[in-house]
N, C-alpha and C positions, 0 to 999 in steps of 0.2 A: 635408237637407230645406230646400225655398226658399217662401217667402211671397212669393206676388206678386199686386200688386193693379191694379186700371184707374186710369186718371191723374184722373178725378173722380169724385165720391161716385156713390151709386147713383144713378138719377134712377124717381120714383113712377112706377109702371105698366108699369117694364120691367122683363126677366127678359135673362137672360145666359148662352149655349152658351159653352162651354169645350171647347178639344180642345189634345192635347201628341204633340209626338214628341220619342221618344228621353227620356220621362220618365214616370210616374204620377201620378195624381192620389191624395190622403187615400184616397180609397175606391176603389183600387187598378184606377182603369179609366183608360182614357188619355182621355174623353171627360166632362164634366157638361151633361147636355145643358139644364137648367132650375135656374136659382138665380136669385134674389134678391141675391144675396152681389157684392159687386165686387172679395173678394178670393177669392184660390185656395192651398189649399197643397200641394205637390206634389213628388216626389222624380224626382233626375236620376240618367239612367243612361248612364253612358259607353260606348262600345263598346269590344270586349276586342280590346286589342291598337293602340288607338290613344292618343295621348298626350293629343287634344282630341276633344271632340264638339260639335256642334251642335245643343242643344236649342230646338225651335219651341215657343211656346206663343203660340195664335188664341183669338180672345175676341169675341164677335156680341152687338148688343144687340137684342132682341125686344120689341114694342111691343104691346100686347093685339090688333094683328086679327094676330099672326104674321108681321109684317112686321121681315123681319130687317135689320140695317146693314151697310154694306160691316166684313169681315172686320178686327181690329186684330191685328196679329204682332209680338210679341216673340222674338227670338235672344238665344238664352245659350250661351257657349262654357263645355262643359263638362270639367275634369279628370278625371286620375287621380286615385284615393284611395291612401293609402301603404298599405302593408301592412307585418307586422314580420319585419324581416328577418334572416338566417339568416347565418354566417360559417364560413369555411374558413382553417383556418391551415397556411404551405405552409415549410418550410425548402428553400431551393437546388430551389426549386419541384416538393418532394414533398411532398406530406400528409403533417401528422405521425401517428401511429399513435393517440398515444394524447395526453393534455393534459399533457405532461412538456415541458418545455424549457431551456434551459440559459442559465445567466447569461452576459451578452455578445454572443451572439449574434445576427444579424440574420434577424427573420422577415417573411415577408408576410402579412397576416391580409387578407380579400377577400371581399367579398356574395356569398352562393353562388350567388345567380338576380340579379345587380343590372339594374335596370329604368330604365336611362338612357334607355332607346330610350321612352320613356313621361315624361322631362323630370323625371326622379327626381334627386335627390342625395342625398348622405349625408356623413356627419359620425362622427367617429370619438370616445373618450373612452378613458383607460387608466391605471390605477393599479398602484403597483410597473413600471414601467417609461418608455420615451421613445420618440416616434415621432421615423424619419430624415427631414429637411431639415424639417420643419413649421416654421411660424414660432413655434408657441407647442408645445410637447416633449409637451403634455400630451393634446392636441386635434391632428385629422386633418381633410381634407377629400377625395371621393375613392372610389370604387367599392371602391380596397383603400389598402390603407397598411403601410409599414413600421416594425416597430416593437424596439426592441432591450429586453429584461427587465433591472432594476437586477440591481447586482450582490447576490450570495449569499454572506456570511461563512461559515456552515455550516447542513446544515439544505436546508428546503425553504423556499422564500418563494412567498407567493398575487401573480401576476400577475391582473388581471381588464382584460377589454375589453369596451366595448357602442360598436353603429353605433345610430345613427339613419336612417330614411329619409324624406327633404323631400321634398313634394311643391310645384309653381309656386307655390300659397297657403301654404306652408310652415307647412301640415297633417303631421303627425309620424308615425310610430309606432316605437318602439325594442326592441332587439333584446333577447330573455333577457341577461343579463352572462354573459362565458366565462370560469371559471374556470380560470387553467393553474399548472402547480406548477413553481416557476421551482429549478433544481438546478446546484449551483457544479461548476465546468465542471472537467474534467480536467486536468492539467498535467504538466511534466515537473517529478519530487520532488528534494530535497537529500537523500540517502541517507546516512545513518549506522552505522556495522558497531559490535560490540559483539562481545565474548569471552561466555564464559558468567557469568565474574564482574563484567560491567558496565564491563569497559574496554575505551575507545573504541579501534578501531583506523585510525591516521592514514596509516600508509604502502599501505595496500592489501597488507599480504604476509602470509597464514592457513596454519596446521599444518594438516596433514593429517589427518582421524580425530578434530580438535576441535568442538567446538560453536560456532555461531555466529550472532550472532543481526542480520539485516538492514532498516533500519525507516525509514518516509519517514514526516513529520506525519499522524496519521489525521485523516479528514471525514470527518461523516456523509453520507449521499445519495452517496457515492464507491463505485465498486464495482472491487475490488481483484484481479489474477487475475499471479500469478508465474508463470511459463515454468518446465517442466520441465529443471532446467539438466544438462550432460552430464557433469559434473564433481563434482555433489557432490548429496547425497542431504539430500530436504527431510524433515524434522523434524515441522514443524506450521505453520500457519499458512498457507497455500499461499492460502488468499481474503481478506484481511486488509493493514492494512498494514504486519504487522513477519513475517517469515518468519523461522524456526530451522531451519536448516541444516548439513549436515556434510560439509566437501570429503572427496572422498574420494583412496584411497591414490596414492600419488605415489613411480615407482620412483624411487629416487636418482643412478640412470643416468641420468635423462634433466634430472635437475638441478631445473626445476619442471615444474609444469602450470597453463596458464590458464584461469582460471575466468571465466567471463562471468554474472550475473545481470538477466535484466530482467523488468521489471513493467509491466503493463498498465492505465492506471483506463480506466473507461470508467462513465458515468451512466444511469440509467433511461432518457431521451428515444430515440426511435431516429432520431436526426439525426445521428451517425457521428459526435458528440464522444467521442473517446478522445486518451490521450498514453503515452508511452511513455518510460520512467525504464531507464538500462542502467548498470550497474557491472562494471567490468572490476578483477580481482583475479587474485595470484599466491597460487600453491597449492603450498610446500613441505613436502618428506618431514618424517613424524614420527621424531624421534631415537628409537632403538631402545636400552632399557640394555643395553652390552657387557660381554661377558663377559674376564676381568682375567686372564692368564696372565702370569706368572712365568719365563722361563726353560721357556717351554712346559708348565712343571706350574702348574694351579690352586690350589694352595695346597702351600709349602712352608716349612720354616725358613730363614734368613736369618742367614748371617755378618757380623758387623760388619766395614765397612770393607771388603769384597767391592763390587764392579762387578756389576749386574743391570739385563737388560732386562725391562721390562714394556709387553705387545703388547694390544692388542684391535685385531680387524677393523676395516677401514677401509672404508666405505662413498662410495660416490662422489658429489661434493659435501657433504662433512661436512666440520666440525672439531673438532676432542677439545681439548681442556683440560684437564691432567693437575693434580694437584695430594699436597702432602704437610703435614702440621700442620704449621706455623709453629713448631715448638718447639728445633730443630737435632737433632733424632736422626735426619732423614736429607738430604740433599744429593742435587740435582741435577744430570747430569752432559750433558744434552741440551740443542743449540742451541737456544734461544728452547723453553724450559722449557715454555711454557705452550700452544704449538702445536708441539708434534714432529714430527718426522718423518714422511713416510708412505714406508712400503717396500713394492714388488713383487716378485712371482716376474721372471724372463726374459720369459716374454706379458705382463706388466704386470696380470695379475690376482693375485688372494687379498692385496691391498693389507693393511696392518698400520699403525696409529698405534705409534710404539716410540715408549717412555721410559727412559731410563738414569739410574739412581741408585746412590746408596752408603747404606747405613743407619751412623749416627751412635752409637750408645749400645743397649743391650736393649730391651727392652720390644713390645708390641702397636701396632703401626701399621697404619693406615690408607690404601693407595697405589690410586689410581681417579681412572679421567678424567670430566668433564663431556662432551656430548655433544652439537653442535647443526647444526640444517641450515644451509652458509652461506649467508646474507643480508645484506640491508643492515645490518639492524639485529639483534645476535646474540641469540637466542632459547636459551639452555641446560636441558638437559635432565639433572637430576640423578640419579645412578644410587648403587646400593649398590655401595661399594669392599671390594673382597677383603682381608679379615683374615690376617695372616702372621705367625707368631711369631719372634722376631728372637735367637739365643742368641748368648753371649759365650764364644770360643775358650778352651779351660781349666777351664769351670767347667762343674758337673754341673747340668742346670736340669732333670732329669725325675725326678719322686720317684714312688717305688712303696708301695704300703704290701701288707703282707702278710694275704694274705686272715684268718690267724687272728688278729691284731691289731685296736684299732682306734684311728682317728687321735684325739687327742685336741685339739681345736680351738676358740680363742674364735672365732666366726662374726660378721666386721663386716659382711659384706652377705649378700645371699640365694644360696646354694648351698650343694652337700654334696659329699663325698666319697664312695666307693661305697667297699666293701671290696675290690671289685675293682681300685683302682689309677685309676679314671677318674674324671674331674668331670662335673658334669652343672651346669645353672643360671647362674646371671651372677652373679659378686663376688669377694670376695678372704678367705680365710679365714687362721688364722696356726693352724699343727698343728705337732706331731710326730708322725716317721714311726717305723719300727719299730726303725730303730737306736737311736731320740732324735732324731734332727737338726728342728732346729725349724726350720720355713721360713712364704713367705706364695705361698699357691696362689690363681690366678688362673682365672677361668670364663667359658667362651666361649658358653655356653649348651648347646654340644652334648655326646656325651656324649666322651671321649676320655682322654689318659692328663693328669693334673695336670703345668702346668707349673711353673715355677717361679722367680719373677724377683727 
């Protein structure tokens, strides 16, 4: 609205027409035809779609016989009014979907309808973030502007933006603020592998049939998606950032198998931030406990001072570790003791880890290999070793007792005698038997005949 007046006061006896184009007067006629007044107030109207107007306003003075004066004109050039303006946010110049965005990244934010063509400018402002090249990171100038979101430790951080729109008389109107939720960007992770008891594994080389557990730093606002892998069967965890995992079986033929795991983040925005984390691992066979033959029988007595092989199946890519107590009641009789031999048929199958020994003195001994896939770094696999009773040439080591009898025994550990001649339970008893003969009987748990050492 403009107040506009004549260049001198009224003068007595005259009256004064008023007309306008391209504006109104107070009482909404573009005309007053009779005032008194030497001022006017009146509203300008721009026309739409131009950036200036020219508003007329004529002004006559009238003298009491209606004698009117030559006509006075005023021109006013009139604006645009600003209007408040609206903005579009575009990554690699798509619209973004939704107000999600990603730390780092470079956006354009831009007046959705900008009205330059009308002598408009705008002016930018933005907290939690920085516009590109501006002279001042804070403030913009510019129908659009680019602008990059600080960065995001974890979490979501509030980015906001508002434009202004200037008009020639740098008349304003400013824009709603746009709130956007600014989300820490994907990456490729430091991956960590884990056994099921919390130890780390440094060489990359996993058992077959074990548990395992695979885990890169978690962030919130991260969203976590593991590859179904062809090699090992996932557990839990599969949207997340720690997967459990279980390679699976690995013939021993073919020595290992490769495992590949990867992971994908990827964040709320639908601006195509994602990364892609890969771990390449070796997947060896799980040792199998062997079965412990003797001389081809599974359990037998044992000559002192006798030469014996002891075989278990040999699996390809393995090695055994044979072992005997440390006590000298038996000797090893096999090149490099501790990795023996492997023997084949003529085709070079039904392979056999052999061990050759001599048993040293009587007694219950212990003879069984360790068992592991070979690797870098040797993994063994402990097995239960076949029990063998060892007797001495000359002397009577099986006591019977007669079923109508009974033994008479002080009992130092836990088992019994049966009247049938067998032991049953674990220990060593001291009896006599039905002659008299007082001995110490020894118990293997199962039930069988008493031996006697």
């Amino acid at each position: 609205m403009i107040v506009l007046g004549v260049e001198a006061a009224p003068r007595a006896n005259m009256s004064y027409r008023w007309t306008i184009a391209n504006g109104k007067f107070s009482n909404g006629l573009t005309t007053i035809t009779t005032t008194t007044a030497a001022t006017v107030t009146f509203t300008a109207i721009a026309t739409v779609g131009q950036a200036t107007t020219n508003l007329d306003l004529t002004v006559v003075e009238v003298n009491a016989l209606a004698e009117a004066s030559t006509p006075g004109t005023a021109t006013i050039t009139v604006v645009q009014k600003p209007v408040k303006p609206t903005m579009t946010i575009r990554r690699n110049s798509t619209v973004i979907a939704t107000d999600d965005v990603t730390e780092g990244y470079t956006y354009t934010a831009e007046v959705t309808a900008p009205r330059t063509n009308l002598n408009m400018t705008y002016s930018w402002t933005i907290v939690n973030g920085t516009f590109v090249g501006s002279a001042n990171p804070l403030t913009a100038t510019g129908a659009s502007a680019d602008f990059v979101p600080d960065p995001v430790a974890n979490g979501i951080k509030n980015v906001t933006l508002t434009v202004v729109e200037h008009n020639p008389l740098d008349v304003t109107a400013a824009s709603t603020p746009r709130a956007l939720r600014a989300r820490p960007v994907p990456r490729v992770e430091t991956v960590t592998v884990t056994t099921s008891t919390n130890v780390v594994v440094t060489d990359g080389n996993l058992t077959a049939g074990k548990t395992y557990l695979i885990k890169v730093p978690a962030r919130s606002a991260i969203i976590y998606a593991w590859r179904m892998p062809s090699a090992a069967t996932i557990v839990s965890g599969a949207a997340t950032s720690a997967l459990t995992f279980m390679p699976n079986a690995v013939n021993p033929a073919d020595g290992t198998a490769a495992l590949d795991l990867v992971l994908d983040e990827t964040n709320a925005p639908s601006d195509g931030a994602q990364a892609t984390t890969a771990k390449s691992l070796t997947v060896y066979p799980a040792p199998l406990q062997p079965v412990v033959t003797i001389d081809n029988n599974p359990e037998i007595l044992l000559t002192v001072s006798t030469l014996y092989r002891a075989r278990v199946p040999a699996r390809p890519n393995m090695t055994y570790t044979w072992s005997i107590p440390a006590n000298g009641t038996a000797q090893c009789f096999t090149a490099g003791c501790t990795n023996p031999r492997i023997e084949c048929d003529s085709l070079g199958a039904n392979c056999q880890s052999v061990f050759e020994f001599k048993t040293a003195r009587p007694g219950e001994r212990r003879i069984g290999p360790e068992v592991g896939a070979a690797r870098p770094v040797q993994r063994r696999h402990s097995v239960d070793r076949q029990r063998h009773w060892i007797r001495q040439p000359g002397i009577h080591h099986h006591w019977a007792v007669d079923g109508q009898h009974d033994i008479h025994a002080d009992r130092h550990q836990r088992g019994h005698v049966s009247r049938d001649g067998h032991c049953g339970g674990d220990g060593d008893e001291l009896g006599r038997g039905r002659l008299g003969e007082r001995g110490r009987y020894h118990f293997d748990g199962l039930l069988g005949p008493c031996a006697g050492v």
